[in-house]
C-alpha positions as CSV (number, residue, x, y, z in Angstrom):
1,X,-25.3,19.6,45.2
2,X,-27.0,22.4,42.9
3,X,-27.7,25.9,45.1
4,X,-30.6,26.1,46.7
5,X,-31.6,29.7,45.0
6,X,-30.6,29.3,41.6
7,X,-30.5,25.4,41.4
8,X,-27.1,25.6,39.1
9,X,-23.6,24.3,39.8
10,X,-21.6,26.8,39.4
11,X,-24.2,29.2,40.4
12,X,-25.8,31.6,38.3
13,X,-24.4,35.0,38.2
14,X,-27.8,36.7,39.5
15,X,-27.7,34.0,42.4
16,X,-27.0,36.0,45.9
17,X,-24.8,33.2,46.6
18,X,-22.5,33.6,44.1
19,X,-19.1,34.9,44.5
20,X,-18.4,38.2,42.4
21,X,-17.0,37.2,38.9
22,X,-13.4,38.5,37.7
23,X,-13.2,40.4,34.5
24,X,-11.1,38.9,31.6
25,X,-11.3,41.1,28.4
26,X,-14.3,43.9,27.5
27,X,-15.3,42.8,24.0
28,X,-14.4,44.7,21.4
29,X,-17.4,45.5,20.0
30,X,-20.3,46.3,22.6
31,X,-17.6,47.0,25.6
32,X,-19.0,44.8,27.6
33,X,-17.1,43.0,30.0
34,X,-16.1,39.1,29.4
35,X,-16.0,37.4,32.9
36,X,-14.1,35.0,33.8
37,X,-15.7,31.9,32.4
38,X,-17.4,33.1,29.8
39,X,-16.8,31.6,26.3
40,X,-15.7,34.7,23.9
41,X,-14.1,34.5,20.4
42,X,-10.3,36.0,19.8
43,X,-10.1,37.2,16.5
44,X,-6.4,38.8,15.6
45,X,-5.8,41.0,18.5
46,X,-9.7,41.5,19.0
47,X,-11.9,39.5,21.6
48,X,-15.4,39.3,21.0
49,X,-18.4,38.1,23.6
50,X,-20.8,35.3,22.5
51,X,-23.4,38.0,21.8
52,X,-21.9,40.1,19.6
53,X,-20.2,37.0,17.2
54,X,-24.5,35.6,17.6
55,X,-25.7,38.6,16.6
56,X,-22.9,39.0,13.5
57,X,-23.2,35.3,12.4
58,X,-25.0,35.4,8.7
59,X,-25.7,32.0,6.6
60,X,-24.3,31.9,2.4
61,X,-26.8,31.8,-0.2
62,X,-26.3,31.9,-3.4
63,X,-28.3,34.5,-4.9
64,X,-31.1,33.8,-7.6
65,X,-29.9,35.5,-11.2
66,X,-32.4,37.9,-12.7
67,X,-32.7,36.8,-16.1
68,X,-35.1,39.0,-17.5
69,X,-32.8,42.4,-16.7
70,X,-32.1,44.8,-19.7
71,X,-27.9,44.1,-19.0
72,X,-27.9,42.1,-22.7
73,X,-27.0,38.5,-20.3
């Protein structure tokens, strides 16, 4: 049955029922601690939080080629 406060099962970490969460790892980028639970992203020796791999995430492109530039292409 979901918690009466935050409606979640587990609860939500802001709920005053929940039970206080055990840190894992701190992410190596923004230091912030990765509880236990969380999903974060091991690279090599490095662990990184859900946040910092969102916020580093970038999508290919091929870029357009100038063709009127003075290079002599």
């Amino acid at each position: 049955m979901a918690c009466e406060y935050c409606r979640m099962i587990p609860h939500h970490p802001r709920c005053p029922e929940a039970s206080e969460l055990k840190i894992i790892y701190y992410c190596s980028e923004c230091k912030e601690p990765i509880y236990e639970g969380n999903t974060f992203y091991p690279i090599g020796e490095l662990k990184y939080c859900s946040d910092c791999i969102h916020d580093c995430k970038q999508v290919a492109e091929v870029e357009e080629l100038d063709w009127n530039d003075d290079d002599g292409y």
